[in-house]
C-alpha positions as CSV (number, residue, x, y, z in Angstrom):
1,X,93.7,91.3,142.9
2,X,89.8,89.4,142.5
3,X,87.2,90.2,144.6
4,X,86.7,87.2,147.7
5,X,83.9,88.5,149.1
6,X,81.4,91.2,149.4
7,X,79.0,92.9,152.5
8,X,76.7,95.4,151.6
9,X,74.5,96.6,154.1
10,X,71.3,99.0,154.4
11,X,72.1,100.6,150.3
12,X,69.4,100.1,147.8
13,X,67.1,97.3,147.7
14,X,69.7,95.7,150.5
15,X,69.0,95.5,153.7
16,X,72.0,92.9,154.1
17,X,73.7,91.0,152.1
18,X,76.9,88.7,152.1
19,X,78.4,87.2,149.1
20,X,81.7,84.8,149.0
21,X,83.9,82.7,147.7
22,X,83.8,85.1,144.4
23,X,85.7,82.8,141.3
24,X,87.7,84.3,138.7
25,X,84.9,84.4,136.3
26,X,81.0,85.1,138.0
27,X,77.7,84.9,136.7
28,X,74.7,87.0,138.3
29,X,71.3,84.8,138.1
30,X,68.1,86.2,139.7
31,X,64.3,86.9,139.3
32,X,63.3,90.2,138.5
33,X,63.5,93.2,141.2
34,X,65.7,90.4,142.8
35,X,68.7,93.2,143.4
36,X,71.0,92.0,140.6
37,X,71.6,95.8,138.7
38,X,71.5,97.4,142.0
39,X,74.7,94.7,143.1
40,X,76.9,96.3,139.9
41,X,75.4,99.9,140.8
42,X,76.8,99.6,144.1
43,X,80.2,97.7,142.8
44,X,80.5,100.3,140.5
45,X,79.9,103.4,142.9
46,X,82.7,101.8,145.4
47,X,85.4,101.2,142.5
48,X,84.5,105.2,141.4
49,X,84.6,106.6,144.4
50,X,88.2,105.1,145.2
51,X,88.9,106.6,141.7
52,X,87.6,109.2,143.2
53,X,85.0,110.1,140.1
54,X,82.2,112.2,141.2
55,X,78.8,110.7,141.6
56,X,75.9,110.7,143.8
57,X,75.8,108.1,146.6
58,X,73.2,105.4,146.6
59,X,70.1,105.5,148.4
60,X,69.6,104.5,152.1
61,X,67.2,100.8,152.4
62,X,66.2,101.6,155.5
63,X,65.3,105.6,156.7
64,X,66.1,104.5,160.7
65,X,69.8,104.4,160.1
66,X,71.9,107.0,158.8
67,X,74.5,105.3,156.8
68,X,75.2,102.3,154.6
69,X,78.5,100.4,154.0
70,X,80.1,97.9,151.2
71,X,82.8,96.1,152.4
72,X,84.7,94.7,149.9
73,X,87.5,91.7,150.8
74,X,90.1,90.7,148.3
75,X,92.1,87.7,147.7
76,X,95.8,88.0,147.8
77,X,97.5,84.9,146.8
78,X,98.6,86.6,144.1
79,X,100.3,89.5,145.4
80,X,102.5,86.7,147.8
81,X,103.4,84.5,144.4
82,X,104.5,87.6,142.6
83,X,106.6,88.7,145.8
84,X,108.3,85.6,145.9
85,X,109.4,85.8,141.9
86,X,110.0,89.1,142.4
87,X,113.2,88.3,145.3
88,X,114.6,85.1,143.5
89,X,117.4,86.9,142.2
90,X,118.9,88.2,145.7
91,X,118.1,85.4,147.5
92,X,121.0,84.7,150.3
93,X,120.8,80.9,152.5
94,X,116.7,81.0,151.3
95,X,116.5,84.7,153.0
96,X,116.2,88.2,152.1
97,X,119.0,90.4,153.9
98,X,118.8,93.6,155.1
99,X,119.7,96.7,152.7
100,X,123.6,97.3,153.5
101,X,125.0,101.1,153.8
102,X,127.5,99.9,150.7
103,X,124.3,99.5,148.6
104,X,122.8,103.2,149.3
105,X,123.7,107.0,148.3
106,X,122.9,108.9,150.9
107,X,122.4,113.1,150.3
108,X,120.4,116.3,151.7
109,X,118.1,118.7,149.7
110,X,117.6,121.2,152.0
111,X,117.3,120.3,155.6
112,X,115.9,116.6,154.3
113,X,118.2,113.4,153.6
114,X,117.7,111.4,150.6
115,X,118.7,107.8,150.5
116,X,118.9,105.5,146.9
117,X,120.2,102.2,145.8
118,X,123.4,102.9,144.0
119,X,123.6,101.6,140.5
120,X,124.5,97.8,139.3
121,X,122.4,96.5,142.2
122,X,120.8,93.2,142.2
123,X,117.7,95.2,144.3
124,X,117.4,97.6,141.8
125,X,115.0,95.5,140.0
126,X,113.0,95.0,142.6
127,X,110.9,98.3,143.5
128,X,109.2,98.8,140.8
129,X,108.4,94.6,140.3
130,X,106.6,95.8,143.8
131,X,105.2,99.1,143.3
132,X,103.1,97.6,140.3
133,X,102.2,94.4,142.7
134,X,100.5,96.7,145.4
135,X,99.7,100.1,143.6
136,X,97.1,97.5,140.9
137,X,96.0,95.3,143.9
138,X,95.7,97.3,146.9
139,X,92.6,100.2,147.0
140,X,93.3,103.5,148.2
141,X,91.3,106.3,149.7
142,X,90.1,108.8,147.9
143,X,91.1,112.0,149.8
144,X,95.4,111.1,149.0
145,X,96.4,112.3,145.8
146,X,100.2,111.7,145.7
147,X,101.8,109.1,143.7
148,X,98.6,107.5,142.2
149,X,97.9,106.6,138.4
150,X,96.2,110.0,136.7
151,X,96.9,111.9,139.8
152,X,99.0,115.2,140.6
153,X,99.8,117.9,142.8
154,X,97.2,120.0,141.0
155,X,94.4,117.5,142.4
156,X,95.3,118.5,146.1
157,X,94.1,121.7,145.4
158,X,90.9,120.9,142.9
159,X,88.3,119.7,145.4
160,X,88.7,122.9,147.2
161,X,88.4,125.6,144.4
162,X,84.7,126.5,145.8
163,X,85.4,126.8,149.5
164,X,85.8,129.9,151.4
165,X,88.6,128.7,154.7
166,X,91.7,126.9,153.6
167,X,93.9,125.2,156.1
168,X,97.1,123.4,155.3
169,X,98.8,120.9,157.9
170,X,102.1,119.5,157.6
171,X,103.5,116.5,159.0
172,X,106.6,116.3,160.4
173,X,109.7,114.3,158.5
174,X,106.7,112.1,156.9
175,X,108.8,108.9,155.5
176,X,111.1,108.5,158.3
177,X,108.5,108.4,160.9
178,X,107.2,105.5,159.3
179,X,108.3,102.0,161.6
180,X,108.7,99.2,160.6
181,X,106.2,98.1,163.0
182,X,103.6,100.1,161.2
183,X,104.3,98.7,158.0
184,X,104.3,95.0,159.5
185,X,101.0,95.7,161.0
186,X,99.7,97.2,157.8
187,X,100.9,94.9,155.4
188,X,100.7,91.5,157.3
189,X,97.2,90.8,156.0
190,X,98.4,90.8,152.4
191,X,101.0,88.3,153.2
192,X,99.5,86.2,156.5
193,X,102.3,83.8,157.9
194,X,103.5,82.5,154.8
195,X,107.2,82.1,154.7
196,X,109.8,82.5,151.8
197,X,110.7,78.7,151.3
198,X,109.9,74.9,153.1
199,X,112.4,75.4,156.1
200,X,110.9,78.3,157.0
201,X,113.5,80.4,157.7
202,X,112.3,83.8,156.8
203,X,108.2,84.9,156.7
204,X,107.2,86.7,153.7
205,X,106.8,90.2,155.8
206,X,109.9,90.0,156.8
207,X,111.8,89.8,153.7
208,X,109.5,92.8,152.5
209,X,110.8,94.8,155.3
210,X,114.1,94.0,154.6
211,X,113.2,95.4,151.1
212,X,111.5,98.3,152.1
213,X,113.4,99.8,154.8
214,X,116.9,101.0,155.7
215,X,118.6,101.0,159.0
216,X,120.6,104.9,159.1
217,X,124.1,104.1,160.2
218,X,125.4,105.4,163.4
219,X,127.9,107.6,161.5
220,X,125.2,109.1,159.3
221,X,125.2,113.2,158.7
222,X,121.5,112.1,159.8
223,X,121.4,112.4,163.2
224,X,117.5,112.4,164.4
225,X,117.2,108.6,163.0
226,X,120.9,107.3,163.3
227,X,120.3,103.1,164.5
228,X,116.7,103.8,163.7
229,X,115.1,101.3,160.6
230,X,112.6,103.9,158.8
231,X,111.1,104.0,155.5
232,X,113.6,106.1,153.5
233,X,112.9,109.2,151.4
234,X,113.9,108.5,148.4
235,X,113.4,105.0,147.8
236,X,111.2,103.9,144.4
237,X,108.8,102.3,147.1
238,X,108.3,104.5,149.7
239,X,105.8,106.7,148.5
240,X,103.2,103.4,147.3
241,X,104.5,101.8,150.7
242,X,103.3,105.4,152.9
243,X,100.1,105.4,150.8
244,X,99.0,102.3,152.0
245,X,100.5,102.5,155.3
246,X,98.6,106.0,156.3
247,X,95.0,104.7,154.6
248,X,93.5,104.2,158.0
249,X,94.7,107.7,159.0
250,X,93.1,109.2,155.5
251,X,89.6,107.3,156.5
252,X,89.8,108.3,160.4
253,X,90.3,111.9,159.2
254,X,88.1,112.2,156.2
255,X,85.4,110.6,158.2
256,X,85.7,113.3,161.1
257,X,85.8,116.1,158.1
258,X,82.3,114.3,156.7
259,X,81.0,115.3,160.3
260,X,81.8,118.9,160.1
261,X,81.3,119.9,156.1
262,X,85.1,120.2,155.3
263,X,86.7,118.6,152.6
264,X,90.5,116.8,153.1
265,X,93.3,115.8,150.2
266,X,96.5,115.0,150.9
267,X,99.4,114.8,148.7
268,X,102.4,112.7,151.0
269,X,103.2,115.2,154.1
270,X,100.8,118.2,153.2
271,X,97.4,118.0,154.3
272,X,94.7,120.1,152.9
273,X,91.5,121.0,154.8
274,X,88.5,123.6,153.2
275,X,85.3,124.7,154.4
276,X,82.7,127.2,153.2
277,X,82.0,130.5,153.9
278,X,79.4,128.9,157.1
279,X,82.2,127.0,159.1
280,X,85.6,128.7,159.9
281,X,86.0,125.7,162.5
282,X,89.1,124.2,160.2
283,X,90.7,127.6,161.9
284,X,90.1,127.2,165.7
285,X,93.0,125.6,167.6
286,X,90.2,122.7,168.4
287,X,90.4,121.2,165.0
288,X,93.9,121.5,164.9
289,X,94.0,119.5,167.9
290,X,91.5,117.0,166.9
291,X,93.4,116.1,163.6
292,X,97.2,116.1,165.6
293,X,95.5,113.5,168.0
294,X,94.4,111.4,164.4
295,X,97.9,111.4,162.7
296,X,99.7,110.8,166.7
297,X,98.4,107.6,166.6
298,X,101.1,106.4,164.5
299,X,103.6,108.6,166.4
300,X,103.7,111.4,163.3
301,X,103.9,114.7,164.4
302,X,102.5,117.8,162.9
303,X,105.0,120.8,161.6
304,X,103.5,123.9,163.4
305,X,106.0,125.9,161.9
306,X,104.2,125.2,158.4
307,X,100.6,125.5,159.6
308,X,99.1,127.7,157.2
309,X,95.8,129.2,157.8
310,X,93.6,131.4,155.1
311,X,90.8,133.1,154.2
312,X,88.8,133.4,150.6
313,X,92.0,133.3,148.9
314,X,95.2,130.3,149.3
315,X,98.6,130.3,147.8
316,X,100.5,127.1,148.3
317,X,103.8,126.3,146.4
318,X,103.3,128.2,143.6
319,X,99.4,127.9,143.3
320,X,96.3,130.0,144.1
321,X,92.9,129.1,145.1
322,X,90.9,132.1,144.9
323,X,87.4,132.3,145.8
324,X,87.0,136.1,145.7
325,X,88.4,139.1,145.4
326,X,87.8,141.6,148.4
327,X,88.3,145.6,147.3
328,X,88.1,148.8,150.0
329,X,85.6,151.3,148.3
330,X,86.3,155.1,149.3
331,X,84.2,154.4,152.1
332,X,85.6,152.3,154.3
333,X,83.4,149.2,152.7
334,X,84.0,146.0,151.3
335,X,83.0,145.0,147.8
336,X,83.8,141.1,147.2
337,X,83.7,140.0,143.6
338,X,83.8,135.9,143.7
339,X,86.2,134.3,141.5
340,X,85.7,130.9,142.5
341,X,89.4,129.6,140.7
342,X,92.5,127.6,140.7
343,X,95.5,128.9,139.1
344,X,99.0,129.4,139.3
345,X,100.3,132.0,142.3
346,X,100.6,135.7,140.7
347,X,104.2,135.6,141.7
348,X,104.7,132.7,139.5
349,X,103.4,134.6,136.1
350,X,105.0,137.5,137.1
351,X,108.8,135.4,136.8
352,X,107.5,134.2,133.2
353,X,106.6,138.1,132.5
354,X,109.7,139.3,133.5
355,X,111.5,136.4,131.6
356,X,109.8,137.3,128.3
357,X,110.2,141.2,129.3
358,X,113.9,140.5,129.5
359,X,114.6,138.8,126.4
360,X,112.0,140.5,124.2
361,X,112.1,144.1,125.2
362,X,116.0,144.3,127.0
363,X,117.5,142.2,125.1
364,X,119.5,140.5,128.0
365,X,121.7,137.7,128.3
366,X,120.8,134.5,129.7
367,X,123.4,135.3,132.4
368,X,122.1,138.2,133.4
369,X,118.1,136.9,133.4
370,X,119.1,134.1,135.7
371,X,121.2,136.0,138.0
372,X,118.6,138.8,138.4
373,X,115.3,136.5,138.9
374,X,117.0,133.4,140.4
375,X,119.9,134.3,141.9
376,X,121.5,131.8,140.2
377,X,125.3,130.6,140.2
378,X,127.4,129.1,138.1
379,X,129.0,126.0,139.6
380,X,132.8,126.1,139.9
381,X,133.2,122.9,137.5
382,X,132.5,125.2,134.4
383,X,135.1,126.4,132.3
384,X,135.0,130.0,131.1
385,X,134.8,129.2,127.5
386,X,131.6,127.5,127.9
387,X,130.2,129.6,130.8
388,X,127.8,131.3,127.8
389,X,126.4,128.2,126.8
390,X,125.7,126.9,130.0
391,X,123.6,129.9,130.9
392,X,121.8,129.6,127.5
393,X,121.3,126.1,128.5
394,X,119.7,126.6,131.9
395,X,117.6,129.4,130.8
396,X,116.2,127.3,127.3
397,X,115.0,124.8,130.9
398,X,113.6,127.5,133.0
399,X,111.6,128.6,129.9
400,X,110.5,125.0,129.3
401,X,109.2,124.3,133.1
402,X,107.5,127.3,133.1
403,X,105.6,126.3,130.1
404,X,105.1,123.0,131.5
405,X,103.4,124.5,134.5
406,X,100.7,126.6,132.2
407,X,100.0,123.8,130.2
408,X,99.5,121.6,133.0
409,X,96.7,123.9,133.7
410,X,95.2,124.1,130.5
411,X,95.2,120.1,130.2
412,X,93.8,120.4,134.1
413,X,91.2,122.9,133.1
414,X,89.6,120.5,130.3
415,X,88.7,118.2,132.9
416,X,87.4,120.3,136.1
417,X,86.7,123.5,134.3
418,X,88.4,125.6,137.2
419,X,89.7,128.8,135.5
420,X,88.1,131.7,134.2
421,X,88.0,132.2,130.4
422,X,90.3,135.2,130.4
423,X,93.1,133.3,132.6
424,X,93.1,130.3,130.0
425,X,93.5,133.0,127.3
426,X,96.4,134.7,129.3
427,X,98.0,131.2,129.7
428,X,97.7,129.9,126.2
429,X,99.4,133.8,125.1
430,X,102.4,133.0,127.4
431,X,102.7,129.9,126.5
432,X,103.1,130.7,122.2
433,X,105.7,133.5,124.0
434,X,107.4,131.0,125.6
435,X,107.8,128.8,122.5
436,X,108.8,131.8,120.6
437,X,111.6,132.3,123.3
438,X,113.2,128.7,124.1
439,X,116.9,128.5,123.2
């Protein structure tokens, strides 16, 4: 997507400027000291910081205001030629219909339901056609993490590994509380009122909510959003669709976190918030309060039931931010070592341990390893004579996750140096067990 026009204001040598009608292909021309480096430096600093690459922000022009701003507009007749190439295919009478129930799996993990276009489906191309259009065109803020090019779950927790109060929100059924007024609202822009053929049957916004959405049936299992049109779990655009849709909500609330000294990621429905050892505001019920009021404005709801509040250390699904380490002396006193680390959760090295333990030292069965540290049973559909096997077989997998997850942190180290020396060696010696040990 090109650039159509730019607004900087009160950065640098600027105290103002407006630039448009950019071209595909632009030339800078000016006299010296005329601003011409300090336009890329500040191009440059707003494409990073949407990357989210760490770098010091540019000098104010003018000391009597406190802030600056680069506005950046984009043009996007291309992402409305693609969308129309994109749909040929399931055209119907020059419009694009609505997703039937015949044409989606529905299933629950848990206490969530799932929905998926079923195989040999004309749509099935689709999704992906327009996850490319919109996650290459369409800038994000910085503070989400889910779902983004270079990005994982381990980058929810990063910015946070040298803060002192942890807080972690959750919003409530995230995906299906997205409307399909939201996303017209959201999304419009990119398409205006330009409409799928001459006779104007169908708008361009429509046929992508058509695309996008799915309309529970009244019989559904799911009965909170039964006749309701939401953006489905599950579907190969939601995620890049909720992104774009909640980016207003990620500004409103990073902004407000700016004000106070507390840093904010988010990876889909969790919510991360950190301060340092000056602020514990993040745990006051005011704050709390202040953010439900920021996500309410597009009727999401926060989970209070998963409202998790810490202090110097947090464990989160399996991984640990640990700024120090708090020990009682005889006393009665308090001796705090500070770690200042992101790892994986104690509990989770302590399965691939007793995993090693087991088959090294016990010599026990695959059947016996997964029943003892994961409860684990056999579905029905086996036969007995290849019940042995099958437990090899998930075992050889457990062994291989968990040695995905340490080398996930190794890799993640490299770049943000967040672990201590002797937990990288500790990783790096599991890992060559677990090698050893894989069926």
């Amino acid at each position: 997507m090109s650039i159509k026009s730019i607004k900087i204001k009160n950065l640098l040598s600027f105290d103002e400027l407006i630039i448009n009608d950019f071209k595909n292909i632009n030339c800078i021309v000016g006299r010296n000291n005329s601003g011409k480096s300090n336009l890329l430096k500040l191009i440059r600093f707003f494409y990073h910081k949407l990357e989210d690459k760490r770098e010091l922000p540019p000098t104010l022009n003018s000391k009597y205001s406190t802030f600056g701003t680069i506005t950046i507009i984009y043009d996007t007749s291309r992402i409305k030629q693609n969308f129309k190439k994109f749909l040929k295919n399931i055209l119907k009478n020059n419009t694009i219909p609505l997703v039937k129930k015949e044409n989606i799996n529905e299933f629950r993990i848990g206490k969530s339901y799932f929905y998926e276009l079923r195989d040999n489906n004309d749509l099935l191309s689709i999704p992906k056609n327009i996850n490319i259009a919109f996650q290459r065109n369409i800038p994000l803020n910085n503070a989400v993490v889910s779902f983004r090019k270079n990005k994982s779950y381990l980058d929810l927790f990063e910015p946070h590994s040298k803060n002192y109060y942890f807080l972690r929100l959750d919003i409530k059924a995230f995906f299906h509380s997205i409307e399909a007024r939201d996303i017209k609202d959201i999304f419009s822009s990119y398409f205006e009122d330009n409409h799928m053929d001459d006779d104007k049957k169908q708008t361009l916004i429509n046929a992508f909510i058509n695309i996008v959405t799915y309309i529970v049936p009244n019989d559904s299992p799911n009965e909170d959003f039964r006749g309701k049109k939401i953006l489905p779990m599950g579907f190969v655009t939601s995620p890049v669709v909720s992104n774009i849709v909640f980016r207003k909500i990620d500004i409103q609330i990073q902004k407000f976190c700016a004000q106070h000294n507390i840093v904010y990621t988010r990876y889909a429905d969790d919510m991360l918030f950190s301060s340092t050892k000056n602020s514990r505001y993040i745990h006051s019920d005011g704050f709390i309060n202040e953010i439900s009021i920021l996500v309410s404005q597009m009727k999401f709801k926060l989970n209070q039931h998963k409202t998790l509040k810490s202090t110097h250390t947090l464990s989160l699904n399996g991984y640990t931010i640990q700024y120090s380490n708090i020990r009682k002396d005889i006393l009665g006193g308090r001796d705090e070592k500070i770690i200042n680390e992101f790892r994986l959760s104690n509990k989770k090295i302590n399965i691939i341990k007793k995993m090693i333990h087991f088959i090294e030292t016990e010599k026990q069965t695959p059947r016996y390893i997964l029943q003892k540290l994961f409860n684990y049973q056999l579905s029905p559909d086996v036969p007995i004579e290849k019940q042995e096997e099958y437990y090899k077989h998930q075992l050889s997998n457990k062994l291989t996750g968990y040695r995905s997850y340490l080398l996930s942190f190794v890799i993640f180290d490299k770049k943000y140096g967040c672990m201590q020396k002797v937990t990288i060696k500790k990783y790096i010696e599991l890992i060559e067990k677990l090698n050893e040990n894989i069926l």
